[in-house]
Residue, then its C-alpha position, 0 to 999 in steps of 0.5 A: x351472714x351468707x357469706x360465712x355460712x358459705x365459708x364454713x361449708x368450703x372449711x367442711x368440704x376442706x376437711x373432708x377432703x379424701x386426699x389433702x384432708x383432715x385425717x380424723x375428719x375424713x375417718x368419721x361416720x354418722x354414728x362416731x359424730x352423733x355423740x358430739x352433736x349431742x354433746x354440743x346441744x347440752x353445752x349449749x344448753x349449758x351457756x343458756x344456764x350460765x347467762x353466758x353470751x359470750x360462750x353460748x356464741x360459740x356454743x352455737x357455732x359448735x353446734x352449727x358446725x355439727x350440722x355442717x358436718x353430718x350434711x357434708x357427710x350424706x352430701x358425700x354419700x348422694x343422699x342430701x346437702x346442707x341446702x337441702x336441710x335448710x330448705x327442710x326446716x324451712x318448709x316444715x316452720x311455714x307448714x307448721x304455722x299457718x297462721x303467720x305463713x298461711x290464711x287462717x289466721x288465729x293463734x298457735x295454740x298447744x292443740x293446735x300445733x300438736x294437731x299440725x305435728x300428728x298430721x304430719x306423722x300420719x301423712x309419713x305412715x306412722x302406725x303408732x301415737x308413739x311414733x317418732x319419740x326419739x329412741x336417743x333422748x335422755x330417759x328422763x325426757x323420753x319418759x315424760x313425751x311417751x307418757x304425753x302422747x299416751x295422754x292426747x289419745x285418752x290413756x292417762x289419769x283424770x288427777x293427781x291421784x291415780x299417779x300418786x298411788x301408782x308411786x307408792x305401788x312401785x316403791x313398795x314393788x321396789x322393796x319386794x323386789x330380788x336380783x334382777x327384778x330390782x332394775x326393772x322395778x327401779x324403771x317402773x318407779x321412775x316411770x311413775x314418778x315423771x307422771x306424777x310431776x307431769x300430772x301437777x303439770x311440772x316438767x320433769x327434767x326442768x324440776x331434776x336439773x334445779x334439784x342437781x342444780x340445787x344439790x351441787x350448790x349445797x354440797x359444795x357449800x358444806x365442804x366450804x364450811x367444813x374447811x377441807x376436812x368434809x370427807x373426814x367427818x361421819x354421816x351424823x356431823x355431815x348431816x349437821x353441815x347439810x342442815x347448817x346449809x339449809x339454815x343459812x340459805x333460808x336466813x340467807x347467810x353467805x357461806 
């Protein structure tokens, strides 16, 4: 494993090279490479969803060679190497499980890791309980870590029914809306409605990847049925498709 871990850093200080290297490595920054490291997690995520071994290898490889290059780039810069992130990680697991790598002993429980998390937050100055919710995930996501930190320092409801009714308070927000307030009402919605799934203990963006997930499967079936005619037909016949989709998935009738 050594071996090609050492491999791939000599292939990265290769390309990187400022005379005999890649011309569109040599050119890239932090921030032209952010958006492919991020790229990259997701396609990961999306062998996982896939069951597929085979691509989620190099997925993975992808992803490592991500983390390869941003460490080569602050090597470059004098600011840190790849061992040094290694050792970063490393640190930060045994610290983070003191009851595998210390002597407490006990279970790992969610109190106690975020317990373990928050101290380490204040320890590098945080001023703020939202501290350190990545400014980069996606919104849907940010949402749902915002709102649950907010809840382990007390700032949320007691139900389900307070977030309930704030949906409907943002829908009827929504509707009064004009111009510019729409957008800002249309957040707020959203808003609400991750800490109404949170609330009955959902994970948000889990629950909309199986509802796209969900959609997907059952447009491209009424565009089967429909025999390539699907944009053709009106919004009551594809409604009628939509309704024949659902029909057959609950008798489970191939399309």
């Amino acid at each position: 494993m050594s071996e090609q871990l050492d491999r791939l850093l000599r292939i990265m200080a290769r390309l990187r090279d400022p005379v005999s290297g890649c011309e569109w490595d040599t050119a890239q920054s932090f921030e032209t490479i952010a958006p492919y490291t991020i790229e990259e997690a997701y396609e990961v995520a999306d062998a996982i969803e896939r069951s597929d071994m085979s691509d989620l290898r190099g997925e993975l490889g992808d992803l490592l060679f991500q983390v390869v290059f941003h460490a080569r780039m602050a090597e470059e810069a004098g600011q840190f190497a790849f061992n040094d992130v290694a050792k970063s990680i490393a640190d930060k697991m045994e610290a983070r499980h003191p009851h595998i790598f210390g002597d407490e002993g006990g279970v790992m429980e969610d109190k106690r890791w975020e317990d373990i998390k928050a101290a380490e937050r204040s320890a590098a100055g945080a001023t703020s309980a939202l501290e350190g919710v990545a400014l980069a995930l996606p919104a849907l996501m940010r949402a749902q870590k915002l709102q649950k930190r907010a809840a382990r320092h007390g700032f949320d409801w007691p139900d389900t029914e307070g977030p309930r009714e704030k949906v409907f308070e943002e829908i009827e927000e929504i509707k009064s809306a004009s111009g510019s307030e729409i957008e800002e009402e249309a957040g707020d919605f959203l808003f609400a409605a991750v800490n109404l799934v949170r609330a009955y203990g959902i994970d948000a963006e889990g629950a909309l990847r199986a509802a796209n997930k969900k959609f997907e499967r059952r447009f491209r079936a009424m565009e089967e049925i429909a025999g390539g005619d699907f944009a053709e037909r009106n919004l009551t016949e594809q409604e009628a498709l939509w309704q024949e989709v659902k029909r057959r998935e609950k008798a489970d009738i191939p399309s």
